[in-house]
C-alpha positions as a Markdown table, in Angstrom:
| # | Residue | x | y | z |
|---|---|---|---|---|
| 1 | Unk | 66.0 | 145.1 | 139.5 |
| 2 | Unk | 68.9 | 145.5 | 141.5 |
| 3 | Unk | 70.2 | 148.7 | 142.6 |
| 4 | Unk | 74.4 | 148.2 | 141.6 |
| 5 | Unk | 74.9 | 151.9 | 140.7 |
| 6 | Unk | 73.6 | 154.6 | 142.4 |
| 7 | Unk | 73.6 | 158.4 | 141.4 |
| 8 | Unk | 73.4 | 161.2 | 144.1 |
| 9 | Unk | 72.9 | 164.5 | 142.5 |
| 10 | Unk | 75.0 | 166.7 | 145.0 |
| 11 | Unk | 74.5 | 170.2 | 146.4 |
| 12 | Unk | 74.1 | 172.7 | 149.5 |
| 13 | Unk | 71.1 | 171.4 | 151.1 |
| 14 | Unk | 69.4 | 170.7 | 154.5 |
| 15 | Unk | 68.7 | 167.3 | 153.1 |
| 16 | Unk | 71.6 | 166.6 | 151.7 |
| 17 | Unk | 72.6 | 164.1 | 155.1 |
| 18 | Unk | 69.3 | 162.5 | 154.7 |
| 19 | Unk | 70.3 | 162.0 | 150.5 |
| 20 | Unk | 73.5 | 160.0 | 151.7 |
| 21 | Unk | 72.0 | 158.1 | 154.0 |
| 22 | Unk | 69.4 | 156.7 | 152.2 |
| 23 | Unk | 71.5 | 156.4 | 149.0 |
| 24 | Unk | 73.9 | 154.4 | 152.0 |
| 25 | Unk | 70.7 | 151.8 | 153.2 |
| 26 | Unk | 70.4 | 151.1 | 149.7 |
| 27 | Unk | 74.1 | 150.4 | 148.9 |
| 28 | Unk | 74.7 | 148.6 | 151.7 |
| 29 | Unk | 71.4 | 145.9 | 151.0 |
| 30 | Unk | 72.3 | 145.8 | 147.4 |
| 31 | Unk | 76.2 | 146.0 | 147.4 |
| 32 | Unk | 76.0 | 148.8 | 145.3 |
| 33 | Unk | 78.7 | 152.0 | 144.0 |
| 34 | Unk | 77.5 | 155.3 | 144.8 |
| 35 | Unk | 78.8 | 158.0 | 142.5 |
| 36 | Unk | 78.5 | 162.3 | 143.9 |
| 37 | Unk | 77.9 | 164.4 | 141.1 |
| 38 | Unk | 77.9 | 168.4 | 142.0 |
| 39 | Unk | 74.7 | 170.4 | 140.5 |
| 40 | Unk | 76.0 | 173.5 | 138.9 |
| 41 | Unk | 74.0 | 176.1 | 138.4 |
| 42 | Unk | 73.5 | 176.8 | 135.1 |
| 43 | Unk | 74.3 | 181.0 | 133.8 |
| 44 | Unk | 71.5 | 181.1 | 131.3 |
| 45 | Unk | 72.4 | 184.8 | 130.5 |
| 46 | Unk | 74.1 | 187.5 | 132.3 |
| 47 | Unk | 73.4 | 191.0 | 131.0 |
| 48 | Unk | 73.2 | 194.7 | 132.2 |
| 49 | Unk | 71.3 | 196.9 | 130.7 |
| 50 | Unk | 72.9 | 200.4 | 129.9 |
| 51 | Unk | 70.9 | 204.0 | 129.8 |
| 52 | Unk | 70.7 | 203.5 | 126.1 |
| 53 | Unk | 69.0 | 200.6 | 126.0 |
| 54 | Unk | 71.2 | 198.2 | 125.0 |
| 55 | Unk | 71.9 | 194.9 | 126.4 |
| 56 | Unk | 75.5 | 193.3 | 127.0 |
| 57 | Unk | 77.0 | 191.1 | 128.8 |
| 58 | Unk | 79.3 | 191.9 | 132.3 |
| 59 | Unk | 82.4 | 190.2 | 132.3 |
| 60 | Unk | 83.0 | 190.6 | 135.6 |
| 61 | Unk | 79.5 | 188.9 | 136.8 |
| 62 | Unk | 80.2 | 186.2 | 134.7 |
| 63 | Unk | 83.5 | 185.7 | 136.6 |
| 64 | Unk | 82.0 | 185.7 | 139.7 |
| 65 | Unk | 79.0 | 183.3 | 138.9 |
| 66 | Unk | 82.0 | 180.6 | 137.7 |
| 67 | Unk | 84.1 | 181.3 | 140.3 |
| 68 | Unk | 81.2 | 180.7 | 143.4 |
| 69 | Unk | 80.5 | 177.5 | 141.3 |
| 70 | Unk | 83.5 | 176.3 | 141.2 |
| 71 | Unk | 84.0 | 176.6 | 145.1 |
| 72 | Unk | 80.3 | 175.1 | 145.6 |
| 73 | Unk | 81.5 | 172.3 | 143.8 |
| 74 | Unk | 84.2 | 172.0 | 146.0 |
| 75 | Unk | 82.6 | 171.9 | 149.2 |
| 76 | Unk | 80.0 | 169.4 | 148.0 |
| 77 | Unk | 83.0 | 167.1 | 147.2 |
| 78 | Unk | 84.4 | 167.6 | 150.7 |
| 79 | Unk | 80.9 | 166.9 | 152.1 |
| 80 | Unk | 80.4 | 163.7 | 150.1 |
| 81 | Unk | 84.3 | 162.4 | 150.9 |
| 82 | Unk | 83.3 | 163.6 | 154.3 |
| 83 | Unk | 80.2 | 161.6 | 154.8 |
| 84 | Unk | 81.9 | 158.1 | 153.0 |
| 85 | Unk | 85.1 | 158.1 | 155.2 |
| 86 | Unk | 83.0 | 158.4 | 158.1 |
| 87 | Unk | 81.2 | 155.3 | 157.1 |
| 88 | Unk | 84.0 | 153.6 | 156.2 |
| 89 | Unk | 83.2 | 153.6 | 152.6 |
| 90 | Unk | 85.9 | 153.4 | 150.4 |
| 91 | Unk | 86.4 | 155.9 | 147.8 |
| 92 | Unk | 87.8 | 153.8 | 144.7 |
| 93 | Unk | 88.4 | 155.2 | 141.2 |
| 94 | Unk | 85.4 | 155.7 | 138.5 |
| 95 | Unk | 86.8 | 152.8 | 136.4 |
| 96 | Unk | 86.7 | 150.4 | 139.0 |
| 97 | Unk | 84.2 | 147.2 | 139.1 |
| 98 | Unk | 83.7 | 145.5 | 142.2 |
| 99 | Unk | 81.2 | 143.6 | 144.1 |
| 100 | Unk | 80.9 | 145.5 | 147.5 |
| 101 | Unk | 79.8 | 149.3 | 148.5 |
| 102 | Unk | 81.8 | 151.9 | 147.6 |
| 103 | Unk | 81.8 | 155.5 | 146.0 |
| 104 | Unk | 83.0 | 157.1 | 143.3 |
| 105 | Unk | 83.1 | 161.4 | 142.8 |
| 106 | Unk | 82.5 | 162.9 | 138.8 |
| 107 | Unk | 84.1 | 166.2 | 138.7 |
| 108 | Unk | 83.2 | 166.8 | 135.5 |
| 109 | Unk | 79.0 | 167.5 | 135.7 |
| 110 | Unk | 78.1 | 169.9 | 133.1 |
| 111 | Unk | 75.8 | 173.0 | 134.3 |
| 112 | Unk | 72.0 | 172.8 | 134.8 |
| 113 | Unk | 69.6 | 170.0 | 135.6 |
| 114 | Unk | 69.4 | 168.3 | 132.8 |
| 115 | Unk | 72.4 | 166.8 | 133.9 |
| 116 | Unk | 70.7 | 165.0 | 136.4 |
| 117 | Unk | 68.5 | 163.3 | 133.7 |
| 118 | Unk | 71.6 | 162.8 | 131.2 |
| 119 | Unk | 74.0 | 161.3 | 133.0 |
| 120 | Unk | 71.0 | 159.3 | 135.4 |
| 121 | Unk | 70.2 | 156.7 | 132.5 |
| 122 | Unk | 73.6 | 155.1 | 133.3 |
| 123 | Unk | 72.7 | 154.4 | 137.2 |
| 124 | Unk | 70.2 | 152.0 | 138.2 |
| 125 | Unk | 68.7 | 154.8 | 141.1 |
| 126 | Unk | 69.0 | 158.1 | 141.7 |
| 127 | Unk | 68.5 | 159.7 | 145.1 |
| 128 | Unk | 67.2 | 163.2 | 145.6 |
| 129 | Unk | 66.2 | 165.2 | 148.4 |
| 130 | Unk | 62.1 | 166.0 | 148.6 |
| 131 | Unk | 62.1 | 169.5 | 147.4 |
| 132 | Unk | 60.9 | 172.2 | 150.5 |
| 133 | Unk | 58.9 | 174.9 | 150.5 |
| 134 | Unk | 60.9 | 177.3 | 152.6 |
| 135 | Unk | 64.7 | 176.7 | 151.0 |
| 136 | Unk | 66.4 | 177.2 | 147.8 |
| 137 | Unk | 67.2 | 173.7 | 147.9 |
| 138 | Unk | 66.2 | 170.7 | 147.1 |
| 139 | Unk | 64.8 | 172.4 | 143.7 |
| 140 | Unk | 61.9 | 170.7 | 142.3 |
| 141 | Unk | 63.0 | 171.1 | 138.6 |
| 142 | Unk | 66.5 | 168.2 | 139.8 |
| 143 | Unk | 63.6 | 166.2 | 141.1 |
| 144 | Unk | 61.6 | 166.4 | 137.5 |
| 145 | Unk | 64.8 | 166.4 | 135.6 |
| 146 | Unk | 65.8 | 162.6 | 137.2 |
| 147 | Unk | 62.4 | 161.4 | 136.8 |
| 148 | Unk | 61.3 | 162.6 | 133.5 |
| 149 | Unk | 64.4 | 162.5 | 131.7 |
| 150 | Unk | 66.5 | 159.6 | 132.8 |
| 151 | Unk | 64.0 | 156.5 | 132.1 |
| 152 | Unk | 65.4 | 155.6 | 135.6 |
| 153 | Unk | 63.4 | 155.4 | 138.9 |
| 154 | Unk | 64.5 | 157.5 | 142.2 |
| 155 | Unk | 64.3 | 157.8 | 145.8 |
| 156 | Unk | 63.3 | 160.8 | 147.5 |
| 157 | Unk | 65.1 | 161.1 | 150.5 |
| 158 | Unk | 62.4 | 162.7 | 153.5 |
| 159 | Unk | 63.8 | 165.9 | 155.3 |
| 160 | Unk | 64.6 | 163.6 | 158.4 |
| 161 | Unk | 67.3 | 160.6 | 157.7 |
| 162 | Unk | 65.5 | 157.8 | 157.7 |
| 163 | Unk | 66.2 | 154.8 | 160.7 |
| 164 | Unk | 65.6 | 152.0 | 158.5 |
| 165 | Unk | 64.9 | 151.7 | 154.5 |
| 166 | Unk | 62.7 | 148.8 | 152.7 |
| 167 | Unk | 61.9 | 146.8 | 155.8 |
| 168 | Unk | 57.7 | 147.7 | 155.3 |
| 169 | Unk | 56.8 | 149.0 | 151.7 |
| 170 | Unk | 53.2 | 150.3 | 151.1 |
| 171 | Unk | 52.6 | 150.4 | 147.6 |
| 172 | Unk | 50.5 | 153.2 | 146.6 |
| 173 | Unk | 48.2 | 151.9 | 144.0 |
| 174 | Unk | 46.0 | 153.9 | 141.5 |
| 175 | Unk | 46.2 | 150.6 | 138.3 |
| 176 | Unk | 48.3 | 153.4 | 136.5 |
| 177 | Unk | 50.7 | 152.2 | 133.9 |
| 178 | Unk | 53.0 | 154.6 | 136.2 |
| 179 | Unk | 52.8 | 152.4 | 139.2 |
| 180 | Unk | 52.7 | 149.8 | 137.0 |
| 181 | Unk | 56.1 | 150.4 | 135.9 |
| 182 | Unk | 57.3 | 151.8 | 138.9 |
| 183 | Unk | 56.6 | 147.9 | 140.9 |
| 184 | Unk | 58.9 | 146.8 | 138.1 |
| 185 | Unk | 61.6 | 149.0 | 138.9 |
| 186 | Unk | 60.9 | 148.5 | 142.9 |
| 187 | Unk | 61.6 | 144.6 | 142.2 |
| 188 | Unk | 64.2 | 144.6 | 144.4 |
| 189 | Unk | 63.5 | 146.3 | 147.1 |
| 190 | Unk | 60.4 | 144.5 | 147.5 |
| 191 | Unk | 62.1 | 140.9 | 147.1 |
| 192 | Unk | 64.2 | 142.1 | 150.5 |
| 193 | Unk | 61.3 | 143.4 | 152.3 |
| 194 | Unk | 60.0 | 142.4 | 155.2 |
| 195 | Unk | 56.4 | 143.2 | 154.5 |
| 196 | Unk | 54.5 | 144.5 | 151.4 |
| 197 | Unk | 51.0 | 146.3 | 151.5 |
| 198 | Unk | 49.1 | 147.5 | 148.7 |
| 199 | Unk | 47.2 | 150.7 | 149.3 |
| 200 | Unk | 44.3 | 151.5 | 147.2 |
| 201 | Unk | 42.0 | 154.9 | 147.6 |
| 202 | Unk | 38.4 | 155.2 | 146.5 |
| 203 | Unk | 38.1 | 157.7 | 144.1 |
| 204 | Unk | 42.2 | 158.0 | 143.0 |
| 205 | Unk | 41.7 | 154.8 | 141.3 |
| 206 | Unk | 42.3 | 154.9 | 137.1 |
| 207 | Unk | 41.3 | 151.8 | 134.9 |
| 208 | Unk | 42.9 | 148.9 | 135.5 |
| 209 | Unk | 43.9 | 146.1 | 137.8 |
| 210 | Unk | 43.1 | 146.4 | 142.1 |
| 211 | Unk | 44.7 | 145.9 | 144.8 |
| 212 | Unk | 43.8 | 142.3 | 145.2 |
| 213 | Unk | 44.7 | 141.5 | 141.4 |
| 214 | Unk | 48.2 | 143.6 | 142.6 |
| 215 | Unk | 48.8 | 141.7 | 145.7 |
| 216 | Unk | 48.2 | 138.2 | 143.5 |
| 217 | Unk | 50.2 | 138.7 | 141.3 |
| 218 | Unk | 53.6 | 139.8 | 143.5 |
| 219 | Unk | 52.7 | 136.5 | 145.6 |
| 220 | Unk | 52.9 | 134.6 | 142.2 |
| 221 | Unk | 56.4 | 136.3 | 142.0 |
| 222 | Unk | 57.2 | 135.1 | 145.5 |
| 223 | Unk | 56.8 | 138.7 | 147.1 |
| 224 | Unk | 54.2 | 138.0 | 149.7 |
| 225 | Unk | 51.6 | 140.7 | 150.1 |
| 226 | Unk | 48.9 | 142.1 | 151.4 |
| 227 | Unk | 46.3 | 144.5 | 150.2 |
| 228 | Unk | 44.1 | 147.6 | 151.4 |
| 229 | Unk | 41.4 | 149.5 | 150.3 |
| 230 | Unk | 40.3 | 152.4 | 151.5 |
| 231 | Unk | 36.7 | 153.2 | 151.1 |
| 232 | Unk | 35.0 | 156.5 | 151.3 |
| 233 | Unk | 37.9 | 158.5 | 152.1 |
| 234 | Unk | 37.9 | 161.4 | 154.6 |
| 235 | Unk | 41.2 | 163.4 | 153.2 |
| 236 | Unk | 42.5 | 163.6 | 149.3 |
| 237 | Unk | 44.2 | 160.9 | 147.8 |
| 238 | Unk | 47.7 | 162.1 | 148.8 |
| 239 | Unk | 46.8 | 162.4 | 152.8 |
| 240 | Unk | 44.9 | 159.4 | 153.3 |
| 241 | Unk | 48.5 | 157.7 | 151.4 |
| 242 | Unk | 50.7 | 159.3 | 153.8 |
| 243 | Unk | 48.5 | 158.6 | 156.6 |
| 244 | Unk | 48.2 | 155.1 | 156.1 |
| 245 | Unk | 51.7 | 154.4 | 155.0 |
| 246 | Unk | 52.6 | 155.9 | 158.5 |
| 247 | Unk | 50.3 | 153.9 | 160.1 |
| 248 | Unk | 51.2 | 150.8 | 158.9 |
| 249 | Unk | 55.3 | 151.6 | 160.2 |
| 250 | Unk | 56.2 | 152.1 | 156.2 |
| 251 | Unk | 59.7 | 153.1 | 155.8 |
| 252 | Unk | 59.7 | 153.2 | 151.9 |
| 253 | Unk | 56.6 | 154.2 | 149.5 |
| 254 | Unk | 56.4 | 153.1 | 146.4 |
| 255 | Unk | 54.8 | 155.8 | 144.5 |
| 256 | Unk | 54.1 | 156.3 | 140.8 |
| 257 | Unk | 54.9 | 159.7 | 139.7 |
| 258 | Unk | 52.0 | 161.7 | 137.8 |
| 259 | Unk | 49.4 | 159.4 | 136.9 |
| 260 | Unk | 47.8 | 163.2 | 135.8 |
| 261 | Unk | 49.4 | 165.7 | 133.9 |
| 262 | Unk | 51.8 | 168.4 | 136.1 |
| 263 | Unk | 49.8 | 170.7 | 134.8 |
| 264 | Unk | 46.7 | 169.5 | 136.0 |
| 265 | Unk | 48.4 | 168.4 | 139.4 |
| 266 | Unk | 49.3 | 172.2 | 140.1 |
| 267 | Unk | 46.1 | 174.0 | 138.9 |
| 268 | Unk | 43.9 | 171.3 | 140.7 |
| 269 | Unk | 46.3 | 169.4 | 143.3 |
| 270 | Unk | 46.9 | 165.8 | 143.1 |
| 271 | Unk | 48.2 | 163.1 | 145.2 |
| 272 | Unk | 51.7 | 163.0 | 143.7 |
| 273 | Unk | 51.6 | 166.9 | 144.2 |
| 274 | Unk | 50.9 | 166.7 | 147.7 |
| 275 | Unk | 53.2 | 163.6 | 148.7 |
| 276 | Unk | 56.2 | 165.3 | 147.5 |
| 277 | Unk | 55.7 | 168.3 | 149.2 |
| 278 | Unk | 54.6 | 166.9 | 152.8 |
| 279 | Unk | 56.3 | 162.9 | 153.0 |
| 280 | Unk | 58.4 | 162.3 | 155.7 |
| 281 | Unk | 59.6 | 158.5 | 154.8 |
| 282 | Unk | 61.6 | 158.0 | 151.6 |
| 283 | Unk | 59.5 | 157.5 | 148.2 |
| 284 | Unk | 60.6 | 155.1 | 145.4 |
| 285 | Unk | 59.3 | 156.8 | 142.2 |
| 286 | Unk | 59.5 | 156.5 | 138.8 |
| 287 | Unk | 57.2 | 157.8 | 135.7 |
């Protein structure tokens, strides 16, 4: 799969530098248009509730909600024009079709995440920040919305921009129909890498093909890789992942997203739980 349109969800975050530069390594290697989108917040309901009881709505909050939205929007498209002009990325019009990087801006985003999944199914990849534990933002419900809702795959930009993108991909392996369909989606990344590992963990395995089968069959595809197994793990699933991916110089995992329910993942952990709340190299994922 090649990576020709590119949706970045845009708003005010400490990642939001790492977000364009990732989403720029992959334009760049795949000659691809990136389009900013702002998130708007979305005003479920607004209400005050008076001594008798009642509930109405406030006008005036309701003005003052669309007014700071409007002027977040705003700086997110100065940020984004920012960030392309100083990367000598032209800005071309939303209509356009070419054959070389460039970016586009959609002003017209309608409010709340699901946006994110709407309007993703017409991008090929759509890059989001990893969602932190000590900020407002990245939220984790725009990183759920993209990958449950869009049928598209995404790359989860790490808190620090990343030096290099795709050169060493450590596929992390369960023989879930997830992974599975993520590898599909990661075709071209992996076609342009350097090298290709497949990581499998005792005990996070489902039924289904191993490593070995894994790393066969993308040689058969002329994607040359090799395979490890990890054996009586020290550290959960998700650790041992991240620890291995680091040790082997990955700069991209490929990651399938929720082999076990979300549910299950925050009751009981899991290793998708835990890689997207500790990674620090970008994660191709899809569902």
């Amino acid at each position: 799969m090649s990576f020709r349109n590119i949706l970045i969800p845009i708003e005010e975050s400490a990642l939001l530098e790492s977000m364009l530069d990732s989403g720029l390594a992959t334009a760049r290697r795949f000659n691809s248009n990136m389009e900013g989108m702002p998130i708007r917040r979305a005003l479920l309901e607004v209400v005050a509730v008076g001594p008798d009881g009642f509930v109405g709505a406030t006008a005036h909050l309701v003005e003052d909600f669309e007014r700071d939205e409007t002027q977040r929007a705003s700086r997110c498209r100065e940020k984004f024009f920012d960030f392309m002009r100083a990367h000598n990325v032209p800005l071309v019009d939303p209509t356009a079709i070419g054959d070389s990087v460039s970016a586009t801006w959609n002003e017209q985003s309608a409010p709340g995440d699901a946006m994110v999944g709407n309007r993703g199914r017409l991008f090929d990849l759509i890059v989001v920040g990893r969602p932190a534990r000590d900020a407002s933002t990245p939220r984790m419900s725009t990183l759920e919305a993209g990958l449950f809702d869009s049928g598209r795959p995404l790359l989860i930009a790490p808190p620090t921009p990343p030096a290099t993108l795709g050169d060493t991909i450590v596929i992390a392996w369960n023989g879930s129909t997830e992974t599975a369909r993520t590898i599909a989606f990661a075709n071209g990344f992996l076609r342009h890498a350097k090298k290709v590992v497949v990581l499998s963990v005792e005990g996070a395995m489902v039924p289904g093909p191993t490593g070995a089968e894994l790393a066969q069959y993308l040689a058969r595809k002329g994607i040359p890789a090799e395979h490890k197994d990890i054996l009586n793990p020290d550290k959960p699933a998700g650790e041992v992942m991240l620890r291995e991916a680091t040790a082997l110089g990955a700069d991209l995992l490929v990651k399938g997203g929720y082999t076990q329910s979300r549910v299950r993942q925050m009751i009981f952990g899991g290793a998708t739980s835990h890689i997207l709340a500790n990674a620090e190299l970008p994660i191709f994922m899809a569902h």
